[in-house]
C-alpha positions as CSV (number, residue, x, y, z in Angstrom):
1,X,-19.6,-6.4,20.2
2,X,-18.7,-2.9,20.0
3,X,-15.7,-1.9,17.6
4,X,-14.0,-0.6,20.6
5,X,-14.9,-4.0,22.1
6,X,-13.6,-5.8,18.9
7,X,-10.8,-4.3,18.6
8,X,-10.1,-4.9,22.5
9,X,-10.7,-8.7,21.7
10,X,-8.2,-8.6,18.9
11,X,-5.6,-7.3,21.2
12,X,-6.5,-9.3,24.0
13,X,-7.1,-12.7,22.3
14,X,-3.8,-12.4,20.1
15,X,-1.5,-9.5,21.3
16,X,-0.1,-7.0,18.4
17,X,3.9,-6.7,18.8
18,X,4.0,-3.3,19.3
19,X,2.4,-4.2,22.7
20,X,4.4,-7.1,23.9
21,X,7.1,-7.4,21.9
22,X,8.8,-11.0,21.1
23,X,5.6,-12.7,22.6
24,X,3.8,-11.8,19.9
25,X,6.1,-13.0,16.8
26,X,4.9,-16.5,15.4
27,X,7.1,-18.0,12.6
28,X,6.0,-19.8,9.6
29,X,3.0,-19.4,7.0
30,X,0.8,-22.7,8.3
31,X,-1.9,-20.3,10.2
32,X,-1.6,-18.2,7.3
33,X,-2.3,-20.6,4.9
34,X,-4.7,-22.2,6.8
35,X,-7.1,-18.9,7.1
36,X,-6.8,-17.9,3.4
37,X,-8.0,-21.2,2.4
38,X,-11.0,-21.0,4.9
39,X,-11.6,-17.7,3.2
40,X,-11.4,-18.7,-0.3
41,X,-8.1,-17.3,-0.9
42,X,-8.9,-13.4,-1.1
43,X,-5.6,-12.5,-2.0
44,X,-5.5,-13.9,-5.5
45,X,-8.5,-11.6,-6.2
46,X,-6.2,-8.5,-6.7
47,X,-3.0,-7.0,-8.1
48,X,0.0,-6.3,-5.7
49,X,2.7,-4.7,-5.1
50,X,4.8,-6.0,-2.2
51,X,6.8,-3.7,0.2
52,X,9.6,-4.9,2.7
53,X,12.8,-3.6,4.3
54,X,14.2,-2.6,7.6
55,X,13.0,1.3,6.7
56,X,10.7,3.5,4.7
57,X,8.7,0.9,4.2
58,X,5.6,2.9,4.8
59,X,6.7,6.2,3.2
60,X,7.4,4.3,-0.3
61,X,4.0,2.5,0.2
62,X,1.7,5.5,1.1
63,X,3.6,7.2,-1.7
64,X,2.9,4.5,-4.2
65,X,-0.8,4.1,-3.5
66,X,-0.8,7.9,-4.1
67,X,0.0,7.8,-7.1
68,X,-1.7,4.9,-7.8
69,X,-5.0,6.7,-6.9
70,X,-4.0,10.0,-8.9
71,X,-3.8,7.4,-11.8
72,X,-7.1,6.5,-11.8
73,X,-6.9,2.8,-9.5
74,X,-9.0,1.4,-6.7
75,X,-6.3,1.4,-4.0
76,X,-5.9,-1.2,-1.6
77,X,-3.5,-0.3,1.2
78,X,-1.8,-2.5,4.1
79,X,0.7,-1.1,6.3
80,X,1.6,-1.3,9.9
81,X,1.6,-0.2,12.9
82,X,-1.0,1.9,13.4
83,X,-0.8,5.4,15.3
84,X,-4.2,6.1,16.3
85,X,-7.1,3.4,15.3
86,X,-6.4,0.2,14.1
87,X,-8.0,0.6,10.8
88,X,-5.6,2.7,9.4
89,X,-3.8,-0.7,8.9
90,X,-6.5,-1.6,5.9
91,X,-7.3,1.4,3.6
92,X,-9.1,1.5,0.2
93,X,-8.0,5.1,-1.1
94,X,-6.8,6.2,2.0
95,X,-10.6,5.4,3.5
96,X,-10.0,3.1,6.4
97,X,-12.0,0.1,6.5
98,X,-14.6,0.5,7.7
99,X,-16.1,0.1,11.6
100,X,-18.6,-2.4,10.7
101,X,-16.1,-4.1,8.8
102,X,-14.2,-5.4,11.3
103,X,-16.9,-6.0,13.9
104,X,-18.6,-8.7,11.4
105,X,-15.4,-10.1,10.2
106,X,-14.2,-11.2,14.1
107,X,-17.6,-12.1,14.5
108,X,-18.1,-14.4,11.5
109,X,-14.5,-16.2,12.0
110,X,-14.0,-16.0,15.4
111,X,-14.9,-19.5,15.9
112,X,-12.7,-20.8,13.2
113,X,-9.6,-19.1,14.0
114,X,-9.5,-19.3,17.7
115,X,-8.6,-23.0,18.2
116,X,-5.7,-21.8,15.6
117,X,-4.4,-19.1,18.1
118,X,-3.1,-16.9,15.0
119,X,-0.8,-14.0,16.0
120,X,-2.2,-10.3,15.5
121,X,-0.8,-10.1,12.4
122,X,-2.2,-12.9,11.3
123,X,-5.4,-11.6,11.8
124,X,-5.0,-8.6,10.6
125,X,-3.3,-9.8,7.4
126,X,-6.5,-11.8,7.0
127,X,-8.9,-9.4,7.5
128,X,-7.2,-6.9,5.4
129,X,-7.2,-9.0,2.0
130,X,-10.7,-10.2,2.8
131,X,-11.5,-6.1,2.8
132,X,-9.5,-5.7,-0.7
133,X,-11.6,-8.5,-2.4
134,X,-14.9,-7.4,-1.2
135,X,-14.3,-3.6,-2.0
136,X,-12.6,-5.0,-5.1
137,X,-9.8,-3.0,-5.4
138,X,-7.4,-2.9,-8.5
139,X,-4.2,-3.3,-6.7
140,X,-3.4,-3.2,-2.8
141,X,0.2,-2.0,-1.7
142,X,1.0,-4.6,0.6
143,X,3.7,-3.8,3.0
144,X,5.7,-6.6,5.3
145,X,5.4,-6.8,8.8
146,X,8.4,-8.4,9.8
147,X,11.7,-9.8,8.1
148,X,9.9,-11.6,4.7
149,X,10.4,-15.3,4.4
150,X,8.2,-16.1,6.6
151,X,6.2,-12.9,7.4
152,X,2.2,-14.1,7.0
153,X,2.1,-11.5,3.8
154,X,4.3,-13.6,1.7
155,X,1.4,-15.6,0.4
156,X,0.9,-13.0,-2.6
157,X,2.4,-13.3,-5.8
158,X,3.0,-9.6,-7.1
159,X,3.6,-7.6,-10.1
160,X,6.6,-6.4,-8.2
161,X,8.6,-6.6,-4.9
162,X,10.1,-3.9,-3.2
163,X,13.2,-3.7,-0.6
164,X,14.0,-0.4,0.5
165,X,17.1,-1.1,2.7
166,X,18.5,-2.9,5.3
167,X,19.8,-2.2,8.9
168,X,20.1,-4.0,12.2
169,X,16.5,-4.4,13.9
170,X,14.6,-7.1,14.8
171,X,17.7,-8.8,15.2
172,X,16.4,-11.3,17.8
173,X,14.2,-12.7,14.9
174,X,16.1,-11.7,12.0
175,X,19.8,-12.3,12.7
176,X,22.8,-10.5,13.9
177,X,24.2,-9.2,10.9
178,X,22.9,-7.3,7.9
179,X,23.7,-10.0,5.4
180,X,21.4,-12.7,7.7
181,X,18.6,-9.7,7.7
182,X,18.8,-9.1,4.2
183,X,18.5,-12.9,3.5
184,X,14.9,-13.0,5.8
185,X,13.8,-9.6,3.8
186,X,15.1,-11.7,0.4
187,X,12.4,-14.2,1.3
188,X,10.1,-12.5,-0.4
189,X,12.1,-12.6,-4.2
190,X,9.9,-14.9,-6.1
191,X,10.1,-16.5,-9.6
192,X,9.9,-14.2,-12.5
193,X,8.9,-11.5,-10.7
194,X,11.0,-8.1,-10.6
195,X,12.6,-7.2,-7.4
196,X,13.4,-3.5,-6.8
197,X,16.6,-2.9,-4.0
198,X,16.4,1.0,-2.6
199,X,19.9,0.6,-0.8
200,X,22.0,-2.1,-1.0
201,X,25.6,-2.5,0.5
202,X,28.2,-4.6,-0.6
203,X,27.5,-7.2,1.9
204,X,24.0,-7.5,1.4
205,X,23.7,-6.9,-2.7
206,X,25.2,-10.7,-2.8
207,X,22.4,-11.5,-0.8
208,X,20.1,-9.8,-2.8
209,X,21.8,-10.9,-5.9
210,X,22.3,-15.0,-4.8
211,X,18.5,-15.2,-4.3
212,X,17.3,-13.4,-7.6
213,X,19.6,-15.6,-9.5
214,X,18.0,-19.1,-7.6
215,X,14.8,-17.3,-8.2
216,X,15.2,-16.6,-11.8
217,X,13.8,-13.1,-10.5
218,X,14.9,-9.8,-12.7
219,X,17.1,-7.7,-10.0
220,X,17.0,-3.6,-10.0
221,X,19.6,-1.8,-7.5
222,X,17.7,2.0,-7.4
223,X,21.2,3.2,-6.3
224,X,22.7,2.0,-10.0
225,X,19.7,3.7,-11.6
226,X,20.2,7.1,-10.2
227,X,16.3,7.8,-11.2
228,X,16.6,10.9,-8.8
229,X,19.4,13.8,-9.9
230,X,18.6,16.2,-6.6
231,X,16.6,16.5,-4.0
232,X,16.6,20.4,-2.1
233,X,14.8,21.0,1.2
234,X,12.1,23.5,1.3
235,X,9.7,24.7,3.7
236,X,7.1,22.8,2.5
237,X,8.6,19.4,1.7
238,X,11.2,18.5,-0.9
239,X,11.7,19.4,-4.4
240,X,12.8,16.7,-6.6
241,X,14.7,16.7,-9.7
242,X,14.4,13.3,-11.8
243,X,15.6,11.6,-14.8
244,X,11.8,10.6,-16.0
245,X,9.6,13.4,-14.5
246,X,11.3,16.5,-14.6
247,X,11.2,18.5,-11.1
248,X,8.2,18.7,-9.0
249,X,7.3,18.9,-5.4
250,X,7.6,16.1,-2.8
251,X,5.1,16.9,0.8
252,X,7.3,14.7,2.5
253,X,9.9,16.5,4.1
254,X,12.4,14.4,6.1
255,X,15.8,14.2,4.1
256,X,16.0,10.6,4.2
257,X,13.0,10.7,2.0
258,X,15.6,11.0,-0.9
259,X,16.7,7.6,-0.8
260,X,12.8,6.5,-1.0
261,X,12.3,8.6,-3.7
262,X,15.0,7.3,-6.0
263,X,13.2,3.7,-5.1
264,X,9.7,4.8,-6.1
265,X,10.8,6.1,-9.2
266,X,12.8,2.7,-10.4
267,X,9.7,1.0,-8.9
268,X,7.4,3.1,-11.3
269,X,9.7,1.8,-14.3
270,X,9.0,-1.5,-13.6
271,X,5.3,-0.8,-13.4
272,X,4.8,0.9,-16.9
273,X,6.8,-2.7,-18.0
274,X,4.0,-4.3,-16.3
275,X,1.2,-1.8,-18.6
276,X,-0.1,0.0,-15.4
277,X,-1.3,3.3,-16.4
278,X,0.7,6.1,-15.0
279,X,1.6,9.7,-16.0
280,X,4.2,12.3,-15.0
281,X,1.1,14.0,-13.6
282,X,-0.1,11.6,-11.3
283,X,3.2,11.2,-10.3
284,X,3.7,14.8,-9.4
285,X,0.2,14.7,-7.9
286,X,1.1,11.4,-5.5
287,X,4.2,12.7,-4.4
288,X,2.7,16.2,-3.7
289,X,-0.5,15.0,-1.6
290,X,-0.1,11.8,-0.5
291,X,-0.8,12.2,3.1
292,X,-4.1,13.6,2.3
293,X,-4.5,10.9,-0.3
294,X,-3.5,8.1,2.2
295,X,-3.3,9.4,5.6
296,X,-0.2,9.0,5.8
297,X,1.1,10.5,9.6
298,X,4.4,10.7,11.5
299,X,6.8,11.3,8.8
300,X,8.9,14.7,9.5
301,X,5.0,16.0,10.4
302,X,5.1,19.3,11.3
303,X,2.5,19.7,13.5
304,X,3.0,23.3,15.1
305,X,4.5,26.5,14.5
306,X,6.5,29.6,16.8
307,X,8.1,27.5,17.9
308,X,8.2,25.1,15.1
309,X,7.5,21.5,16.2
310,X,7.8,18.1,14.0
311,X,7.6,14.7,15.2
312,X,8.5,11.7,13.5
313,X,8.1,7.7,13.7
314,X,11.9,6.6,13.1
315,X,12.1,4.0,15.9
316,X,15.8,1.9,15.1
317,X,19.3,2.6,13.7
318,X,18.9,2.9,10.3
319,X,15.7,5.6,11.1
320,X,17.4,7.6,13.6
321,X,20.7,8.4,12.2
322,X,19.0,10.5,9.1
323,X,16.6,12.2,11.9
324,X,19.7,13.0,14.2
325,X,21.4,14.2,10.9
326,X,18.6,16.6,10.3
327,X,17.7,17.7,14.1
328,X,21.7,18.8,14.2
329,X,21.5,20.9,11.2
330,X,18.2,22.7,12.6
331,X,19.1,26.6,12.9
332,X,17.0,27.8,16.2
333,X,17.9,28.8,19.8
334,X,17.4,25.5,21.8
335,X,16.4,22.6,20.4
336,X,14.1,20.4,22.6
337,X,13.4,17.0,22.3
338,X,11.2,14.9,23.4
339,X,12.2,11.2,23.2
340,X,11.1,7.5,24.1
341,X,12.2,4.2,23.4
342,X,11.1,0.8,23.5
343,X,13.1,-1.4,25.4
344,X,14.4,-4.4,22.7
345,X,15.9,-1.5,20.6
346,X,19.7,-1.0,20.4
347,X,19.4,1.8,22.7
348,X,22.6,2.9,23.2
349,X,23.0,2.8,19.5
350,X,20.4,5.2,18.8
351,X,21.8,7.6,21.9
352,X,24.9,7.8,20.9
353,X,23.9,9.2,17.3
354,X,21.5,11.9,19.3
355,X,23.0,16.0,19.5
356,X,24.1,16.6,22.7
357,X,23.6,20.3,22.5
358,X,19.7,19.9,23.5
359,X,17.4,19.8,26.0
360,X,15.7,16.6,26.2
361,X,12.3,15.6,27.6
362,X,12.3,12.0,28.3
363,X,9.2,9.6,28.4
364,X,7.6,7.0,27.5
365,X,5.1,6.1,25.2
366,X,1.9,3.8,26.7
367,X,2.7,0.2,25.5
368,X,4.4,-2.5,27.7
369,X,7.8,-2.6,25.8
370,X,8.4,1.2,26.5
371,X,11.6,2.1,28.3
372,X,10.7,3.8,31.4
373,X,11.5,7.7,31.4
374,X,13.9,7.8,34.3
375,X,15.7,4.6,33.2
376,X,16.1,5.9,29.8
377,X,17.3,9.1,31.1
378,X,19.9,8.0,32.9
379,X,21.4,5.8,30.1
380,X,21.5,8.9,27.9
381,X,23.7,11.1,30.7
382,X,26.1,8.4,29.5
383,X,26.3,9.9,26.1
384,X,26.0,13.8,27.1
385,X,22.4,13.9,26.8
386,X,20.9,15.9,29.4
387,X,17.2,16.8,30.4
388,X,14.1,16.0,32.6
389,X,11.8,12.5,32.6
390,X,7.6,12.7,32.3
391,X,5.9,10.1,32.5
392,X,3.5,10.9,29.8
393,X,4.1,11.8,26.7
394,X,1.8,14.7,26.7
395,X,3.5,15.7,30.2
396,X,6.8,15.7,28.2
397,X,5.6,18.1,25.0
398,X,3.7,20.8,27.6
399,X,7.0,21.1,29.3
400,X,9.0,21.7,26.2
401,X,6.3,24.1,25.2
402,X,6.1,26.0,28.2
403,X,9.9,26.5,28.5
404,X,10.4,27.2,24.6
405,X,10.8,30.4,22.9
406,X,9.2,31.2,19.4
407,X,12.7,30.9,17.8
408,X,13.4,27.4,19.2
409,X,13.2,23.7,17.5
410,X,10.6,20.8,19.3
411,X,11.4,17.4,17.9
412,X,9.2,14.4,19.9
413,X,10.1,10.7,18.8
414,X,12.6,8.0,19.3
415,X,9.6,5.5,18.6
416,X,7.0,5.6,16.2
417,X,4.4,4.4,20.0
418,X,5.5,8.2,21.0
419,X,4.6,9.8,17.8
420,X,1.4,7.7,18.2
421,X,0.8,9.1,21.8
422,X,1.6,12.3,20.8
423,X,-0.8,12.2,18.1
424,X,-3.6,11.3,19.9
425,X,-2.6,13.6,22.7
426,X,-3.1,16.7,20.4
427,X,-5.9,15.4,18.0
428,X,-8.0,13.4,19.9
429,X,-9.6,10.4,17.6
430,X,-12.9,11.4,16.4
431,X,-15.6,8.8,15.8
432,X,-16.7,8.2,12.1
């Protein structure tokens, strides 16, 4: 097979859930088990560092293995989903893994794991510590698909865990309330091992707390820590002013990037504990560059100027409400958005949270969950929000363009699939 044809298989023969939603989600670790054994256990060949939480997961990831990399380490990095081509699931620093890769690894197991039927991720999770050991990587970032318990990463045993925060999302798998999701993201607190919590509420710290104390785990609240003094917007990102590192620039610049920031830096505490390498410099570095270190994409990415247009992959409560925060505080003439959701979201959640006082381009991003345009459309007139559907979302930001002025504000999101259709709409992927 082809890549493209591989890659079709793996999406054909076990359905990622950013496709098909629900359908896709298998519970429990016996497929995952199962494979890692056939493989001879890649994961224990590595460090780790393991990632979870209802948001930022991927910003505090990417970030990490940035600095990792600046620090001198052979970077291993899993995240999910993917915005253009699948392999920027699997990176080694911020290379994707590569086409070949992934064409002999399907090939070689396929007749193992098929009589398993193993979910997407399952596959994916496989192939991507398989990739680590082979390229033999110092440490791999490894960031949780969904919940934690019984997500198929939870087979590691790292240096340290990570839970950036918790909000409502997933809820059909996860639970109803905040406390039952932080109890599926707690799954991954194991024995001995420290256990970094970004944001915590009341409700969800004795969670947090309960299953550190079963675990004998040591427990860090970043919010107690105040490793971050201030964090000022500028055009180019965010400057930071820390406890540790002094002030230095951040390239990330959407202001909930704050609240990830003060978790890195409690996270980097515990990894100088652990005798990793790391200087102020590589930290300033990481924070500075990591998108071209990782290739990283969809994060307050500005992506075109006069008028100034940014996109960005917040997709659920907790996402949206610092993107809303920021799009109402944007000084222009119009601002126009662009804006898609999938249909299991809480929809009117997220529209009620949106500014009313812009023009809004509604679509729908190319995946089977997507709300349809004119369906979506109408359900935000119910909250003040007003505009035209498209049934593209290319359609949608040529529209906004052609009607804007050079003094107006473009925002397209609402899901991270329509930042990843946008993406590809304006850089076409390019073959390697």
């Amino acid at each position: 097979m082809t890549y493209d044809e591989t890659v079709e298989y793996l999406f054909n023969c076990a359905p990622p859930f950013q496709q098909v939603g629900g359908a896709a989600y298998k519970e429990g670790l016996a497929n995952t088990i199962a494979i890692d054994n056939h493989l001879g256990n890649p994961h224990r060949k590595f460090r780790t560092i393991h990632v979870a939480g209802t948001n930022g997961k991927g910003s505090s990831s990417h970030t990490l293995a940035a600095i990792l990399q600046e620090a001198g380490y052979k970077v291993g990095l899993y995240t999910s989903p993917h915005l253009i081509d699948f392999r920027e699931r699997i990176r080694v620093n911020g290379t994707p893994a590569s086409k070949q890769f992934v064409i002999d690894f399907v090939e070689r197991e396929r007749a193992f794991f098929e009589p398993l039927s193993p979910s997407f991720f399952e596959l994916t999770t496989a192939m991507a510590f398989t990739y680590f050991a082979q390229q033999e990587v110092d440490v791999a970032i490894i960031e949780v698909g969904l919940g934690g318990r019984l997500d198929c990463t939870n087979i590691i045993a790292p240096d340290i865990c990570i839970i950036t925060n918790i909000s409502l999302d997933h809820t059909q798998f996860l639970g109803n309330t905040e406390a039952k999701i932080a109890a599926e993201k707690a799954g991954i607190i194991k024995s001995g091992i420290p256990v970094i919590i970004g944001e915590a509420t009341p409700e969800t710290r004795k969670v947090f707390t309960s299953k550190a104390e079963k675990e004998g785990a040591p427990i860090i609240f970043a919010q107690d820590k105040k490793a971050l003094l201030a964090a000022t917007p500028t055009q180019h990102g965010i400057r930071y002013t820390t406890a540790d590192y002094g002030i230095f620039q951040g390239e990330l610049g959407g202001e909930y990037q704050a609240n990830n920031t003060n978790t890195i830096l409690t996270a980097l505490r515990e990894l100088l504990k652990k005798e990793y390498r790391i200087t102020a410099d590589n930290i300033h570095k990481g924070f500075a560059n990591v998108c071209n270190l990782t290739g990283l994409m969809g994060r307050w990415q500005k992506i075109g100027d006069n008028p100034c247009t940014v996109c960005d992959a917040g997709h659920n409560i907790g996402g949206i409400k610092y993107v809303a925060q920021q799009l109402a505080r944007q000084e222009c003439d119009t601002l126009r958005i662009v804006f898609g959701m999938v249909s299991d979201k809480d929809i009117s959640a997220v529209l009620a949270m949106m500014p009313a006082n812009a023009t809004y381009y509604f679509t729908q991003a190319s995946i089977k969950r997507a709300m349809p345009a004119d369906e979506l459309r109408l359900k935000a007139a119910e909250y003040n929000l007003h505009g035209n559907s498209y049934p593209t979302v290319g359609a949608a930001l040529q529209a906004a363009q052609e009607e804007a002025s050079h003094n107006d504000f473009i925002f397209i999101g609402g899901s991270c699939f329509v930042v990843a259709d946008l993406l590809s709409f304006i850089a076409p992927h390019k073959e390697e």
